[in-house]
Structure formats: structure tokens, C-alpha cells
Backbone bond lengths (Angstrom), bond angles and torsions (degrees), N, CA, C in turn:
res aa  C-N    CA-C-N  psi(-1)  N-CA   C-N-CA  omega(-1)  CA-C   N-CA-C  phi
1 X - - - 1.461 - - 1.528 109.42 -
2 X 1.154 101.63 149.38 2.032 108.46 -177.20 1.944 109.78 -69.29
3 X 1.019 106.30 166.10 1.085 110.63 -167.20 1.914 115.54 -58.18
4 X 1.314 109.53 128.79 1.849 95.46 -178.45 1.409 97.23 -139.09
5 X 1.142 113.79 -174.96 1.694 133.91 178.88 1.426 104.30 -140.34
6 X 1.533 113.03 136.04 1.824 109.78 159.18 1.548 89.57 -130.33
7 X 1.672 113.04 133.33 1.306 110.21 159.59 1.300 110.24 -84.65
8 X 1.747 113.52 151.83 1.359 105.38 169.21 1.639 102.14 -124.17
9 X 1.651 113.19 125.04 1.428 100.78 171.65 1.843 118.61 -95.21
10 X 1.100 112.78 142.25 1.192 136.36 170.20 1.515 147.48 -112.19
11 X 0.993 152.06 -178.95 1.238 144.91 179.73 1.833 98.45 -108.85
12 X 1.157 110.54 163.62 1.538 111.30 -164.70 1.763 106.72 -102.42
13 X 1.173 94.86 0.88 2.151 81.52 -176.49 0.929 102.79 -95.81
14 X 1.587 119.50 151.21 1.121 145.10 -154.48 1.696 119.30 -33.83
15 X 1.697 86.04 -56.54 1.643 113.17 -173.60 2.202 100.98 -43.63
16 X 1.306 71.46 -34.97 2.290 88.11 -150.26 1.597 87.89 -68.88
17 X 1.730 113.75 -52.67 1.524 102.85 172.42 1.115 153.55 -34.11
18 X 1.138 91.83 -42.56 1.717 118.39 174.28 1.682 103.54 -70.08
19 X 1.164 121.39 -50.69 1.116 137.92 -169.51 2.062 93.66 -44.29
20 X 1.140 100.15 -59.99 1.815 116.22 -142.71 1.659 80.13 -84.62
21 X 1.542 122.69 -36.53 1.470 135.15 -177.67 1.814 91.84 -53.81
22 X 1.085 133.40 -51.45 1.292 130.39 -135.34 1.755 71.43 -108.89
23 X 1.187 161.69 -61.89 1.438 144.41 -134.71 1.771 90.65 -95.60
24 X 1.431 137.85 -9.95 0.899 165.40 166.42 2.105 90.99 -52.83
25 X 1.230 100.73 -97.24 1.422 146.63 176.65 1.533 101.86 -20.18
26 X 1.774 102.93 -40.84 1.700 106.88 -161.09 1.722 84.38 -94.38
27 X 1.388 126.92 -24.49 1.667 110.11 -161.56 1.576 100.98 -90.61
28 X 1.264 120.62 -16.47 1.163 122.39 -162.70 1.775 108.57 -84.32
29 X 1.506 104.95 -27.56 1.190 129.20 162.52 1.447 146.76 -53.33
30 X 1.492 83.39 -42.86 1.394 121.13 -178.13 1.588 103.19 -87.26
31 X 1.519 115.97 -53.36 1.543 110.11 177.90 1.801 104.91 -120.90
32 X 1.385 98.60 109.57 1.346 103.51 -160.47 1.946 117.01 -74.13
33 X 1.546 97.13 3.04 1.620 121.24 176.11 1.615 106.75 -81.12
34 X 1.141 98.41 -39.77 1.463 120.26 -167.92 1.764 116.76 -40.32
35 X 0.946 137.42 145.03 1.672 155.46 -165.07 1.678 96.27 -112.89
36 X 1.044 154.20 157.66 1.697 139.83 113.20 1.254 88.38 -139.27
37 X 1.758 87.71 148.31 1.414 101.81 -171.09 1.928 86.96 -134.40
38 X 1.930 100.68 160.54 1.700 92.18 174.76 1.111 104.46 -120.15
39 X 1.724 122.70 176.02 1.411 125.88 -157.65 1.598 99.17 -130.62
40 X 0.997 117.58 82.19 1.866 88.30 -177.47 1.133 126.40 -65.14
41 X 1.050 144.13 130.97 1.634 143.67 173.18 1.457 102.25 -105.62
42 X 1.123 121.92 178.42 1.666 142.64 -161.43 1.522 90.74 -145.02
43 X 1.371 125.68 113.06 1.277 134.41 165.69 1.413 117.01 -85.54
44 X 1.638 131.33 156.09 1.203 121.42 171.92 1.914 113.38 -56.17
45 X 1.251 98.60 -28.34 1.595 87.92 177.38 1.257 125.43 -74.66
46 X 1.968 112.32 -23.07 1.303 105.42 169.12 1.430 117.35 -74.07
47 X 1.357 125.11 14.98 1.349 102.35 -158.24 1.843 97.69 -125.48
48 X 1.299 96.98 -2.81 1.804 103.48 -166.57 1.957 92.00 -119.29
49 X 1.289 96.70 87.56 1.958 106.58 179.55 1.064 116.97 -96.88
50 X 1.578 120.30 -27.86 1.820 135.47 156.57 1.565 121.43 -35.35
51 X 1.647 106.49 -50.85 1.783 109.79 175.44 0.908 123.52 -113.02
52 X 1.322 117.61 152.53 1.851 119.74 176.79 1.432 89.60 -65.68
53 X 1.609 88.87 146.16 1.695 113.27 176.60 1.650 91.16 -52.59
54 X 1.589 117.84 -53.03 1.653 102.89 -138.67 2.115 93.63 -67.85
55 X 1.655 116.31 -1.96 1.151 82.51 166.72 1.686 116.33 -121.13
56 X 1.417 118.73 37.18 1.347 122.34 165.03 1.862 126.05 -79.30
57 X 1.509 85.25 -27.01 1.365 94.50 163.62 1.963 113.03 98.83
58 X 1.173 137.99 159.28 0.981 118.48 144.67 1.430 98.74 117.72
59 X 1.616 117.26 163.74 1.910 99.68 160.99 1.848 97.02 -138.66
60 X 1.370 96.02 166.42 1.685 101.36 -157.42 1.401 132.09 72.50
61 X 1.396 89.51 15.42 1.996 95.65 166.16 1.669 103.55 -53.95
62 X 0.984 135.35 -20.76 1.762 117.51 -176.02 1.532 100.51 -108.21
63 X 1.734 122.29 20.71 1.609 95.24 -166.85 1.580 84.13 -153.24
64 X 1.043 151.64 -50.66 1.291 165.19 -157.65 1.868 94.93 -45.15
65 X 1.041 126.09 -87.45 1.458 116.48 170.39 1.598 118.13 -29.90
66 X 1.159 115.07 -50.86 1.179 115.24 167.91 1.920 135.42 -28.79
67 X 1.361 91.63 -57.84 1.494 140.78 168.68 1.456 108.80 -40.18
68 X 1.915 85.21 -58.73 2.109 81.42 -174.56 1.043 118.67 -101.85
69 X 1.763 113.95 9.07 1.663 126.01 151.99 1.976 116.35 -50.43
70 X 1.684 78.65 -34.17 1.818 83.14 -158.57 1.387 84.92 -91.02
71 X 1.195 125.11 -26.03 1.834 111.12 -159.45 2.078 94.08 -79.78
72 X 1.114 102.71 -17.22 1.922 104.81 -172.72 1.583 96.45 -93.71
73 X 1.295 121.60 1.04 0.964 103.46 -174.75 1.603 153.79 99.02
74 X 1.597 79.67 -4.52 1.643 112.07 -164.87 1.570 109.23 -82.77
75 X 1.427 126.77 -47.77 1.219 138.74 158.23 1.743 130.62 -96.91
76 X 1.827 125.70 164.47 0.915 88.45 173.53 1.388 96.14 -118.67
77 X 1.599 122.30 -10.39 1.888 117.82 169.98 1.097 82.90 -86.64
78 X 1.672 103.27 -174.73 1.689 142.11 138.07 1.526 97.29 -155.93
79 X 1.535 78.14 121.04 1.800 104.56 -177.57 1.657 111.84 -100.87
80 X 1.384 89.26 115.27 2.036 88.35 -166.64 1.505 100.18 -129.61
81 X 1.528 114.57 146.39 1.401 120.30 167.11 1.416 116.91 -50.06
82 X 0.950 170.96 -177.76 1.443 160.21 -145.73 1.213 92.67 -157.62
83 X 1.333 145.97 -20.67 1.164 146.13 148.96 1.560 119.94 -34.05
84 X 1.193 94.49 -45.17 1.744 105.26 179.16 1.510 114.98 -117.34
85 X 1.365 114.69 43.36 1.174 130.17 174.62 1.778 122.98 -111.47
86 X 1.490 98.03 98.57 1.823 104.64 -165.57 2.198 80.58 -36.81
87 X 1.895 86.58 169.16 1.323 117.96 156.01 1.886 129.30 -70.39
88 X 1.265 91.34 -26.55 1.652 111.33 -161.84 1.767 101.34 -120.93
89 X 1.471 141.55 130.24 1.136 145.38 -142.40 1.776 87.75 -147.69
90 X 1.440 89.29 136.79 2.285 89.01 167.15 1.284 103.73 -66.01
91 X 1.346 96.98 153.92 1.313 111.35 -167.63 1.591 131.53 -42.64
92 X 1.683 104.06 -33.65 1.223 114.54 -172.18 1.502 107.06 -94.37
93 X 1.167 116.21 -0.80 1.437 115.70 173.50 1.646 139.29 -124.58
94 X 1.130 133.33 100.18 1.257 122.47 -175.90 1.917 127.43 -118.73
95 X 1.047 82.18 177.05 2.194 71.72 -159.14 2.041 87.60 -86.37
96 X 2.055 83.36 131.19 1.250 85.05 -176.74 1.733 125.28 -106.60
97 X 1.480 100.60 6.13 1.691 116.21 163.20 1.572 104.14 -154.60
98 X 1.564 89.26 159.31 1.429 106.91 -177.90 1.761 101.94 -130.16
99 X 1.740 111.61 104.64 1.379 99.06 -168.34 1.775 126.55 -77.54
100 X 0.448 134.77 -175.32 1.780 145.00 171.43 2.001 97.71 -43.45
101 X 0.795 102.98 135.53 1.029 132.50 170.06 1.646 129.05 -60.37
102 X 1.214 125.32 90.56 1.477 111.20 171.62 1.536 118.47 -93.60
103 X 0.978 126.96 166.13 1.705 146.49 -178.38 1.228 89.42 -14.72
104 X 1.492 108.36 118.17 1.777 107.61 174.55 1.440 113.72 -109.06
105 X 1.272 97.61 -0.22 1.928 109.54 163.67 1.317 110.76 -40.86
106 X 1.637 110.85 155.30 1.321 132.59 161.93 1.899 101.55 -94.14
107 X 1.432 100.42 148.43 1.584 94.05 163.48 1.286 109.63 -152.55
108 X 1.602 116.77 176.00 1.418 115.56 -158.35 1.879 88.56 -124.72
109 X 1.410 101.87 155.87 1.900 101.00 -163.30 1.963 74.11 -124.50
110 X 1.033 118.55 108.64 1.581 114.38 -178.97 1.572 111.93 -101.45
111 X 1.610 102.74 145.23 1.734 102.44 168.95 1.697 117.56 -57.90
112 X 0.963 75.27 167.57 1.876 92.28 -176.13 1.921 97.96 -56.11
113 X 1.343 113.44 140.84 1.175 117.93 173.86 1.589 114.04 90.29
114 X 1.083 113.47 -4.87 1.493 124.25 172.33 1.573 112.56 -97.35
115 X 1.642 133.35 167.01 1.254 137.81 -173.56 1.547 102.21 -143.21
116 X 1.786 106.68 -34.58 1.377 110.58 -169.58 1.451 92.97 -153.60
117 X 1.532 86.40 167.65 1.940 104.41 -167.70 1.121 88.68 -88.51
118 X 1.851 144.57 -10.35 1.219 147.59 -159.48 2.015 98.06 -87.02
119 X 1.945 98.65 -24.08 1.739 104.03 -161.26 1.402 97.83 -87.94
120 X 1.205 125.74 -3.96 1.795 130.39 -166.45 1.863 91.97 -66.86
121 X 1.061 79.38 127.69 2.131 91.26 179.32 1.173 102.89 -63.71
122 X 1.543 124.75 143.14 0.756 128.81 141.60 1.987 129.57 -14.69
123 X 1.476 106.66 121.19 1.863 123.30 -166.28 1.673 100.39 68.82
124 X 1.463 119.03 32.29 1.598 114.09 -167.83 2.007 84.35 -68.81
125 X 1.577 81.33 161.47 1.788 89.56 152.49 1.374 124.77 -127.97
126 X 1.466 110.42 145.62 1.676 126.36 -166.44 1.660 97.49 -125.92
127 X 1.492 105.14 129.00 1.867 111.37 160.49 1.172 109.88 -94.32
128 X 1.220 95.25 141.41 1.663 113.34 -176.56 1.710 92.81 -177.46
129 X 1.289 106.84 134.30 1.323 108.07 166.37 1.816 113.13 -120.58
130 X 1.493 96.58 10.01 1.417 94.43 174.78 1.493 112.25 -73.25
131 X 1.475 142.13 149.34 1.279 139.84 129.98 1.835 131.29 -15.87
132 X 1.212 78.78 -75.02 1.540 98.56 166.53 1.097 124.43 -22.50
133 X 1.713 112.60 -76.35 0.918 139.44 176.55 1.874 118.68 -51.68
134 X 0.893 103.43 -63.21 1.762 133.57 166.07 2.419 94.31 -34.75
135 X 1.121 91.05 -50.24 1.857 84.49 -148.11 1.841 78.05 -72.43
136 X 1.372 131.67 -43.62 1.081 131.69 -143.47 1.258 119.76 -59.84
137 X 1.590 100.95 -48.58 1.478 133.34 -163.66 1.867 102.78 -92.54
138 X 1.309 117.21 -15.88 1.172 118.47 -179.48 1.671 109.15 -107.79
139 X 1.310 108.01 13.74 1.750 133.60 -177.87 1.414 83.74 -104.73
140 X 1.641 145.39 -49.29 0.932 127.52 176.13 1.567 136.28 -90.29
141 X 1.781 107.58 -12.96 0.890 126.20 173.31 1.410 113.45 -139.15
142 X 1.242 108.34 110.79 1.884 93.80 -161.39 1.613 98.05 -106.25
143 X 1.183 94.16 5.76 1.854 99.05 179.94 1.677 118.00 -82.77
144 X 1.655 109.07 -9.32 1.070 104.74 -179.27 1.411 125.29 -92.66
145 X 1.127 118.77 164.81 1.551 116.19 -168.34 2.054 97.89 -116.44
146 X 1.627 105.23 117.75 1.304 135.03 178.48 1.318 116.52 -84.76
147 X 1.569 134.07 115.31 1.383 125.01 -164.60 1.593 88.79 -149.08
148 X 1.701 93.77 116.55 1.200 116.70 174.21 1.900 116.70 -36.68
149 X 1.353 126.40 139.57 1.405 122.73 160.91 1.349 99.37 -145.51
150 X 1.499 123.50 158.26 1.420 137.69 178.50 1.156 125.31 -139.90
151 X 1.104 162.70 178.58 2.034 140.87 -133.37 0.935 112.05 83.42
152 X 1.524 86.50 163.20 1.652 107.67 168.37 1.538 111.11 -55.47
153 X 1.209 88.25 -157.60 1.888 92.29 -175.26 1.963 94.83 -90.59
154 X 1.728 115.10 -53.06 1.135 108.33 175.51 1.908 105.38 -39.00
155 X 0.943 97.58 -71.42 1.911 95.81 -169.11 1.369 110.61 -38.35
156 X 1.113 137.43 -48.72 1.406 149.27 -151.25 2.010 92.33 -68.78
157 X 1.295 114.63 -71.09 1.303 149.78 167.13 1.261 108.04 -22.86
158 X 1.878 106.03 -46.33 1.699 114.15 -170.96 1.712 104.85 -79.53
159 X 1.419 104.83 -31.16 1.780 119.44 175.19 1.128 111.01 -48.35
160 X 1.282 131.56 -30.14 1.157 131.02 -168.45 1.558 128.04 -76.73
161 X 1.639 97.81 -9.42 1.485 123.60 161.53 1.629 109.93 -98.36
162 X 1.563 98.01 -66.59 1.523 97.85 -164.38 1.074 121.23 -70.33
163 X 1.613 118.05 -2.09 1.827 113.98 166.17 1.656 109.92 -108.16
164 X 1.095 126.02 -8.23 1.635 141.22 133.26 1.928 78.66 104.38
165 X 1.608 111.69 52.02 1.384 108.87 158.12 1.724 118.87 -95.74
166 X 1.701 96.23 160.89 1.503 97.03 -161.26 1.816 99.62 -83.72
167 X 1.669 114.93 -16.15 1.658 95.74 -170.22 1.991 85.08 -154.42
168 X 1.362 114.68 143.97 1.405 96.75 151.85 1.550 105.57 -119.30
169 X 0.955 128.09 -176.24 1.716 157.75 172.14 1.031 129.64 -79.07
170 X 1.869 149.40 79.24 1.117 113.05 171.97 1.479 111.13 -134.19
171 X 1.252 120.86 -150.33 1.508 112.22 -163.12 2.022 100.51 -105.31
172 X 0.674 119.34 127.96 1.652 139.31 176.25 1.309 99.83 -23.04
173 X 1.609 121.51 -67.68 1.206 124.82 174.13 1.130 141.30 -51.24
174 X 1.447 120.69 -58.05 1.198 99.63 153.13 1.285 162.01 -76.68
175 X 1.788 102.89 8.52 0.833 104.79 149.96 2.109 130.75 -53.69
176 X 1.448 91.22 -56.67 1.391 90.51 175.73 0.982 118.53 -70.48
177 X 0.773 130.76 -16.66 1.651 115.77 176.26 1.767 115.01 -88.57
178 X 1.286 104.59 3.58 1.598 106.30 175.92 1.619 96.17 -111.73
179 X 1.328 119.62 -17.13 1.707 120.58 164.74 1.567 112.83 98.11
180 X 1.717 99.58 29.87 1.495 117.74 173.23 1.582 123.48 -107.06
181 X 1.330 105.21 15.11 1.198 116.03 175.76 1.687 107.53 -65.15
182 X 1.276 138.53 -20.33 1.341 115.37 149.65 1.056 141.92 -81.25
183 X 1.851 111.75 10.35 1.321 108.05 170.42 1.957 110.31 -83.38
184 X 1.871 108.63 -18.35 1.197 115.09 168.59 1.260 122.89 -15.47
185 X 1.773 122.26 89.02 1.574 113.85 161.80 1.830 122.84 -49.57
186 X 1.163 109.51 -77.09 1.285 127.08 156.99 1.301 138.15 -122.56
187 X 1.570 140.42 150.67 1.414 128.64 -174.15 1.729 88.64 -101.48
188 X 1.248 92.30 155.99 1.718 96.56 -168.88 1.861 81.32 -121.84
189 X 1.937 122.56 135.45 0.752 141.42 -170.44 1.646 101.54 -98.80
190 X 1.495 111.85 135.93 1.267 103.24 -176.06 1.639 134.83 -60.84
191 X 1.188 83.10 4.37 1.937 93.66 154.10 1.137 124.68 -56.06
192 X 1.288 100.05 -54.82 1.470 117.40 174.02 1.606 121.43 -73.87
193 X 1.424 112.44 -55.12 1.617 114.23 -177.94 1.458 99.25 -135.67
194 X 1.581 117.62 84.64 1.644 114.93 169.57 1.836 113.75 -52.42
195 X 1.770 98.48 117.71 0.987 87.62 -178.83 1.984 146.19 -38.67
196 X 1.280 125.96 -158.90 1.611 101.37 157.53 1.709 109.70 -108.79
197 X 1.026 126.24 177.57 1.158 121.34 -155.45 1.740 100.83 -88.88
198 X 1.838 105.08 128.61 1.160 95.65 162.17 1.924 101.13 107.67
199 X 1.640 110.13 -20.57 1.740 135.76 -168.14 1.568 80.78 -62.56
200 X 1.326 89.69 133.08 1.862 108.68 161.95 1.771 111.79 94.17
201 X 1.284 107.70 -20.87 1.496 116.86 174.60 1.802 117.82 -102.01
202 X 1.471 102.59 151.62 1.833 108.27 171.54 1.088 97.71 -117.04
203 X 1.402 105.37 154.77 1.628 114.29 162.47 1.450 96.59 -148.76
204 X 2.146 84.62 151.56 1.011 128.72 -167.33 1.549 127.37 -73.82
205 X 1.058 145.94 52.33 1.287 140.71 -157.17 1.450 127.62 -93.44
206 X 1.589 101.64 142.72 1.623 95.81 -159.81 1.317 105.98 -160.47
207 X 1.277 126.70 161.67 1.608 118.04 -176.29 1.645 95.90 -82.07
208 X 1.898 78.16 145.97 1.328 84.53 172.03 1.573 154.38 -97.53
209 X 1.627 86.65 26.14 1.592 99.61 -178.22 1.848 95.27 -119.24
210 X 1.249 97.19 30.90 1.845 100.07 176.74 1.467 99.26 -109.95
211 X 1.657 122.63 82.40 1.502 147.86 -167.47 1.483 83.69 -60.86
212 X 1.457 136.11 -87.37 1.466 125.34 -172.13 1.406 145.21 -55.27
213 X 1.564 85.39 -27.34 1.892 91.76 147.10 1.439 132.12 -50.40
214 X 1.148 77.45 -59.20 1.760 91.33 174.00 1.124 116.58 -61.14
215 X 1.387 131.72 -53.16 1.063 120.65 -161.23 1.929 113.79 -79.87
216 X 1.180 98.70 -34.09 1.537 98.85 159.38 1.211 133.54 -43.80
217 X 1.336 116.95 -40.53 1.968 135.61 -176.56 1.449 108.76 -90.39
218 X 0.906 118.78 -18.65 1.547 124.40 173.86 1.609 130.51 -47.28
219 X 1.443 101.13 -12.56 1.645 116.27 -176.29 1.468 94.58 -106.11
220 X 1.589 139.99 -1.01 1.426 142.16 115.81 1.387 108.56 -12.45
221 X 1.182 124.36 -81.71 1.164 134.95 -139.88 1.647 107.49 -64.04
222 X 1.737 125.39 132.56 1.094 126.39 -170.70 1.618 93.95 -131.88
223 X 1.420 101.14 117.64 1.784 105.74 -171.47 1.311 122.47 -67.70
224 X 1.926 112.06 -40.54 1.185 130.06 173.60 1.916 86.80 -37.84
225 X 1.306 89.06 -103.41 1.441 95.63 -167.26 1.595 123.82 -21.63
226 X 1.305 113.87 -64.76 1.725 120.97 170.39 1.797 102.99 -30.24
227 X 1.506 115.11 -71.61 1.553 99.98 168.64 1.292 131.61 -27.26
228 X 1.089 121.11 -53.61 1.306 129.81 -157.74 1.865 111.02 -100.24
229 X 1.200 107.89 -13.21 1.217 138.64 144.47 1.437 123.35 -39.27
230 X 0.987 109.11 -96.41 1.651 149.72 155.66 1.393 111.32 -19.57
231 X 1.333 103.20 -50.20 1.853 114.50 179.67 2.039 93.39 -75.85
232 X 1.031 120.03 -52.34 1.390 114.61 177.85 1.428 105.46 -51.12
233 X 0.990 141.51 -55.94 1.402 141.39 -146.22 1.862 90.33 -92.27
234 X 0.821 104.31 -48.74 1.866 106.22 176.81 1.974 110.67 -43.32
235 X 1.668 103.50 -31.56 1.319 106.75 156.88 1.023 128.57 -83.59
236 X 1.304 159.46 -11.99 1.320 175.03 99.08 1.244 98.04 -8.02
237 X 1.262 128.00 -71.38 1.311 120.94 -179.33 1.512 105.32 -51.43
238 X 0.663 156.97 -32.80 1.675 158.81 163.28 1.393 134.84 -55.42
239 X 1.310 92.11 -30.62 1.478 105.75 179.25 1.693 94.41 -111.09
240 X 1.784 132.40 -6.01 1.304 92.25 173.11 1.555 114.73 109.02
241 X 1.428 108.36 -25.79 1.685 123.06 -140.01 1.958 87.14 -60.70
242 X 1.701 89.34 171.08 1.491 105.13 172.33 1.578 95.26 -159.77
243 X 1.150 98.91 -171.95 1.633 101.05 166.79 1.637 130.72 -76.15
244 X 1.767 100.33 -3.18 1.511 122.53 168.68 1.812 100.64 -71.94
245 X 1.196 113.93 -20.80 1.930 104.56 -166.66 1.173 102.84 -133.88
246 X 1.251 108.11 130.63 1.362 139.73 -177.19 1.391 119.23 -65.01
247 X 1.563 110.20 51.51 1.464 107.75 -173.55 1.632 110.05 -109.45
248 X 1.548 111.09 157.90 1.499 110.04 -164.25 1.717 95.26 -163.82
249 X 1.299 112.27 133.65 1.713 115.54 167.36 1.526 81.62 -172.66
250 X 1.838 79.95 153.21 1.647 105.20 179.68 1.639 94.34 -134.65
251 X 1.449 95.82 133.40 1.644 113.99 -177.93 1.495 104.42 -94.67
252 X 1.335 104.76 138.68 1.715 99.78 -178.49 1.425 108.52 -153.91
């Protein structure tokens, strides 16, 4: 194919890099003519690290800048965790794959001397600034004490010393895919902590009158997952959810 360019915009922390690095990685592969270049943007969520999301308010804190990169013209993806992907898209834009699915588990990264989030002593403390996460684990243990943290995955990970907590929280995936899956204390089964809706998947988003965009990224798209996807987010959309409500289902 003759020479082309697709920008892809993204968010700049580590986790998001890799992300846009790797959908980057597969197009460049795929069309060996091909250019991609990335965009970093600064989302309102990257930029507010002081409060828990659930009380900043709002939905599309990780994608909304993004959005009016692509709607001005500036990009032609935006590659977002689907986790943090509103229900409802501007008009001219909608997400046009949902890829395969990695580990949509929650897991716990524990201090030294621990085996399980079940061994945390009694009044232990766990970071997590998710909701979700917070109502689930305190449904099974209501004795523990929950103290918000926010970061990357490195920062979150480093808290676990320098705020002298006994376990923190994070999502399966990115761990592995940043290559910290051996710091993995335990994976917590959605018995225990149903993931949040959408955890372990990216999607592809792009305007939708961009015929060659689209049609290029389309071998993205993994249906299994998108189904089962799709049915999660079809509940969310129902109930409304944001990062204010504690909602979570995994389609399978």
C-alpha cells in the first residue's frame, strides 16, 4: 500500500501507552506502508490526583478531551480501556472495535508476610480508590479500613510501602501487560470482586464517516468479547452508572 499516516490519540500514563504502543505495533504490522504516529492528551482525570474520581463528578473523565482531539481533527483513533468508556458517544463519533479481552480479574499486590487478602489482620489497610472495589471487599470484610490512592500502577504498588498499607487493588490487566504480573499477591475471582464493566478490554474509537479508518481497524475487533462486553455496558447504561456508583458485571 502507498504511503499513509493514522494518528492515534491517547492518554500519557504508562498503562494507556502501552495500550496505543501495542494497537500501534498490530497496524504497522498488518500494513507494512503504514505511518502511526501518537498524540498524548491530558484528560480531566489525569490531571485531578488529590480526589477520588467517585467525588469529582461527571462521566468521561479519561476520554472527553480525547473526543474533541478527534472531533477538531487532530487524531483519527482514541484508544481507551473500555472500563472508562461513557455509554453515550457525540454524535459524530462511535467506538468502532472492542478487542479480545485480557484477565478481567481484580488483584491484591500484598505486604511482605501476607499469602491472602483473607490473612490482612483484623482493621488491616487496603488502597483502592475505586468504589467498586471498596463496597465489595468491605461486604466481606467490613472490618477493614479502605484509603483512597491514585497513580499509575508503578505509584499505586510503591504505596504499599510508603503509606505502610497491608494490600492494594488493581486490575489483572494491567498489571500484565506492564510485566508486573509477578508482583501478583492474589487474583480475586469474581465471587469475590465482580470485575467493573468492560475491565480487561480497549476500544477503538473513531469518527464515523472516516470509511478508511474504519475499515482498516476492523481486524481489532473481537466479537466474543464485544458480546459480552456490550451486554455489560447495556447495564450501565440502565442504571445511569459513573464512577459515583458502584456498579460491576462480567458477561461470559
Amino acid at each position: 500500500m502507498s504511503k499513509q499516516t493514522l494518528r492515534i490519540g491517547t492518554r500519557s500514563s504508562q498503562l494507556a501507552l502501552w495500550q496505543a504502543n501495542w494497537v500501534k505495533t498490530c497496524l504497522e504490522k498488518r500494513y507494512p506502508g503504514l505511518e502511526v504516529t501518537l498524540t498524548k492528551i491530558k484528560t480531566q482525570g489525569d490531571k485531578i490526583l488529590d480526589v477520588p474520581l467517585a467525588m469529582v463528578g461527571g462521566k468521561g473523565l479519561f476520554v472527553k478531551e480525547i473526543e474533541e482531539a478527534m472531533l477538531r481533527g487532530e487524531v483519527d483513533i482514541a484508544v481507551h480501556s473500555m472500563k472508562d468508556v461513557p455509554t453515550i458517544f457525540p454524535e459524530s463519533l462511535d467506538l468502532r472495535c472492542i478487542t479480545e479481552r485480557e484477565d478481567p480479574r481484580d488483584i491484591v499486590v500484598l505486604r511482605s508476610g501476607l499469602s491472602s487478602w483473607r490473612d490482612i489482620p483484623q482493621g488491616g489497610r487496603i488502597g483502592t480508590s475505586s468504589l467498586r472495589r471498596k463496597s465489595q471487599l468491605l461486604h466481606l470484610r467490613p472490618d477493614l479500613e479502605m484509603l483512597d490512592i491514585r497513580g499509575n500502577v508503578e505509584t499505586r504498588i510503591r504505596k504499599l510501602t510508603d503509606d505502610k498499607l497491608d494490600a492494594v487493588v488493581l486490575a489483572a490487566a494491567g498489571m500484565k501487560r506492564l510485566g508486573f504480573a509477578d508482583q501478583v499477591g492474589e487474583y480475586l475471582e469474581p465471587e469475590v470482586s465482580l470485575p467493573a464493566i468492560g475491565q480487561g478490554a480497549l476500544g477503538l474509537e473513531t469518527r464515523i464517516d472516516d470509511a478508511r479508518t474504519n475499515e482498516m481497524i476492523d481486524f481489532f475487533h473481537h466479537p466474543e468479547t464485544a458480546y459480552a462486553v456490550t451486554a455489560e455496558r447495556a447495564l450501565l447504561r440502565h442504571l445511569e452508572g459513573g464512577c459515583q456508583v458502584p456498579i460491576a458485571a462480567y458477561g461470559t
